[in-house]
C-alpha positions in Angstrom: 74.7 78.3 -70.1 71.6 79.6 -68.9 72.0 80.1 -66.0 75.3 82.4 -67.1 72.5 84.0 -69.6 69.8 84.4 -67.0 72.9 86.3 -64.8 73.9 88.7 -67.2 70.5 89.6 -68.0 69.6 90.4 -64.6 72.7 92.6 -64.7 71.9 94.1 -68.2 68.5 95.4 -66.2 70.3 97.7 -64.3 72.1 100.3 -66.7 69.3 99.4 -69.2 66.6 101.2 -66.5 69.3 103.8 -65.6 69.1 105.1 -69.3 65.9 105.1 -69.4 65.2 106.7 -66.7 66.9 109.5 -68.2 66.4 109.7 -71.5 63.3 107.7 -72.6 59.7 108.5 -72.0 56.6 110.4 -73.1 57.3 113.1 -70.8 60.4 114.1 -68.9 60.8 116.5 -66.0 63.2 119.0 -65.9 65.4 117.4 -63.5 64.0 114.2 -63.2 62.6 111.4 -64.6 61.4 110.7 -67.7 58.2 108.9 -67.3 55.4 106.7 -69.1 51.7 106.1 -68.4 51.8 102.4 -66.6 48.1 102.1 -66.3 44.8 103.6 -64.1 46.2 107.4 -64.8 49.4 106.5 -63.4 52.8 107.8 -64.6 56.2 105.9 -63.5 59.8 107.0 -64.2 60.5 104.6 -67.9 63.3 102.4 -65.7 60.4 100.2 -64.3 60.2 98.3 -67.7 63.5 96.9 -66.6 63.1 96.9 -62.7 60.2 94.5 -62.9 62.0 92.1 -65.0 65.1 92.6 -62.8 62.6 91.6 -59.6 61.6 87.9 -61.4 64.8 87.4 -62.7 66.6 87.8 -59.3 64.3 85.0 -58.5 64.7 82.9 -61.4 68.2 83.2 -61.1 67.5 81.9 -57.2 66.1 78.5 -58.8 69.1 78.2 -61.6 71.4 78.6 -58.7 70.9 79.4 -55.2 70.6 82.6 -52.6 74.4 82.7 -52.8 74.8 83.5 -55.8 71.6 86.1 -56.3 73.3 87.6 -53.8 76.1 88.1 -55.6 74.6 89.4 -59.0 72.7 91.6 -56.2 75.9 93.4 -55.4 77.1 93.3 -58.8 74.0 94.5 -59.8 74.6 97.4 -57.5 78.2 98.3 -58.5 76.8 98.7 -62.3 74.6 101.1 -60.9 76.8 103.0 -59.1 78.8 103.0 -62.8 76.1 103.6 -65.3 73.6 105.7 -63.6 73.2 109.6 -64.4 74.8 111.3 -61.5 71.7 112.9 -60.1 70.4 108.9 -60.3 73.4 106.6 -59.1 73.8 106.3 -55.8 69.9 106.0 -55.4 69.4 103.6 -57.9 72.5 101.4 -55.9 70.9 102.3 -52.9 67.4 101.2 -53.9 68.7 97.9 -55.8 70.4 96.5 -53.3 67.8 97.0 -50.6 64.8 96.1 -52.8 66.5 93.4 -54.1 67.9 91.9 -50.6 64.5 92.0 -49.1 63.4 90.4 -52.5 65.6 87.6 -51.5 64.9 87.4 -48.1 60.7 87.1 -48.7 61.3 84.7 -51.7 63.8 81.9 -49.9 61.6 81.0 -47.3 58.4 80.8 -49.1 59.9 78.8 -52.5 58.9 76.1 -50.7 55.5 76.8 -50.3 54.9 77.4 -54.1 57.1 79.4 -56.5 53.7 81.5 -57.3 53.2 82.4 -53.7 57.1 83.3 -53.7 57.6 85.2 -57.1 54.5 86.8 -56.1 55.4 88.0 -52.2 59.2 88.9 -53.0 58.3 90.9 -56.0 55.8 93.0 -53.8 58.5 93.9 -51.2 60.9 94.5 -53.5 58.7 96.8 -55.4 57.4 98.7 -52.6 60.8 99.3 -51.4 62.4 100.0 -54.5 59.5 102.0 -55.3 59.3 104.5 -52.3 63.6 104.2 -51.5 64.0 105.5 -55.5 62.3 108.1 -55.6 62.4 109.7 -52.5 66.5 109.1 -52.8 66.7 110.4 -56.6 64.4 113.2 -56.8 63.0 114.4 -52.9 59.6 113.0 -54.2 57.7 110.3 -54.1 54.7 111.4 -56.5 55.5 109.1 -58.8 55.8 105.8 -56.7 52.4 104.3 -56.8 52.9 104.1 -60.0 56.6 103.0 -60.4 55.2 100.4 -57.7 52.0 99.5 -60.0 54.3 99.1 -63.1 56.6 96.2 -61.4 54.2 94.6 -59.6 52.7 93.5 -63.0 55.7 91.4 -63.9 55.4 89.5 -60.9 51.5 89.1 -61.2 52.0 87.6 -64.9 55.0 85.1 -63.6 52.9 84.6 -60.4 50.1 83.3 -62.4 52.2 81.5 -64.9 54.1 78.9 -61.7 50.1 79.1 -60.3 48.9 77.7 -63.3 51.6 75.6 -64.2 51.5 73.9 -61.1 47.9 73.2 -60.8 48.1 72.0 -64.7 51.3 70.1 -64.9 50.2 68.1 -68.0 48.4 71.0 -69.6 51.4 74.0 -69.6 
């Protein structure tokens, strides 16, 4: 059951930051993103809220399951893209997911066994910096707003990072 739960939430990410990339925010720009401030002066299109979860969860769905099957919700994740996304958004946002989220994969298999911290921790910087950079420059011709989309998920995988860290060094105390 959870892992079904922990599936569909990861999907669930992916049309939930498509909407608000286009509709929620504290600004938006005329034929862009709508954006909110994610820290240090930095504004990132609203969708990061649900790409950085989307990031861990890919990974926690890894340790539920296995690679196979992350890689399938990654391509599912990618076809409900390509079906809820704003037009001027969809194919970038498929485009984007499914090569953030593959290289995501590819950084956190390997180094699970080293320490889910370390792993969580790596992964979720590739994926953001890909995701980040690929996104933007795909959606909108711009990147302006990608140190700060790539700011806003990295925090997510700082926080779950520091929780396996933590956990690990503490077994009896977490």
């Amino acid at each position: 059951m959870k892992k079904f739960f922990v599936f569909l939430s990861f999907l669930a990410t992916i049309p939930l930051a498509n909407f608000f990339i286009g509709y929620v925010g504290t600004v938006c720009v005329a034929n862009g993103p709508c954006l909110i401030p994610v820290g240090f002066g930095l504004m990132a299109p609203s969708g990061v809220l649900f790409v950085g979860l989307a990031l861990v969860l890919r990974d926690w769905l890894q340790e539920l399951t296995n690679w196979r099957v992350s890689l399938l919700a990654v391509v599912l994740g990618s076809v409900v893209s390509l079906l809820t996304a704003n037009p001027y958004v969809a194919m970038a946002s498929a485009a984007a997911f499914l090569i953030a989220e593959v290289s995501d994969l590819l950084v956190y298999t390997p180094l699970r066994e080293k320490g889910r911290w370390l792993a969580v921790l790596a992964s979720g910087v590739v994926g953001a910096l890909i995701d980040s950079y690929l996104f933007m420059w795909l959606a909108f011709g711009d990147v302006s707003f990608s140190i700060g989309l790539f700011l806003a998920k990295i925090y997510a995988s700082v926080l779950v990072a520091i929780y396996f860290y933590v956990r690990k060094n503490n077994a009896y105390k977490v």
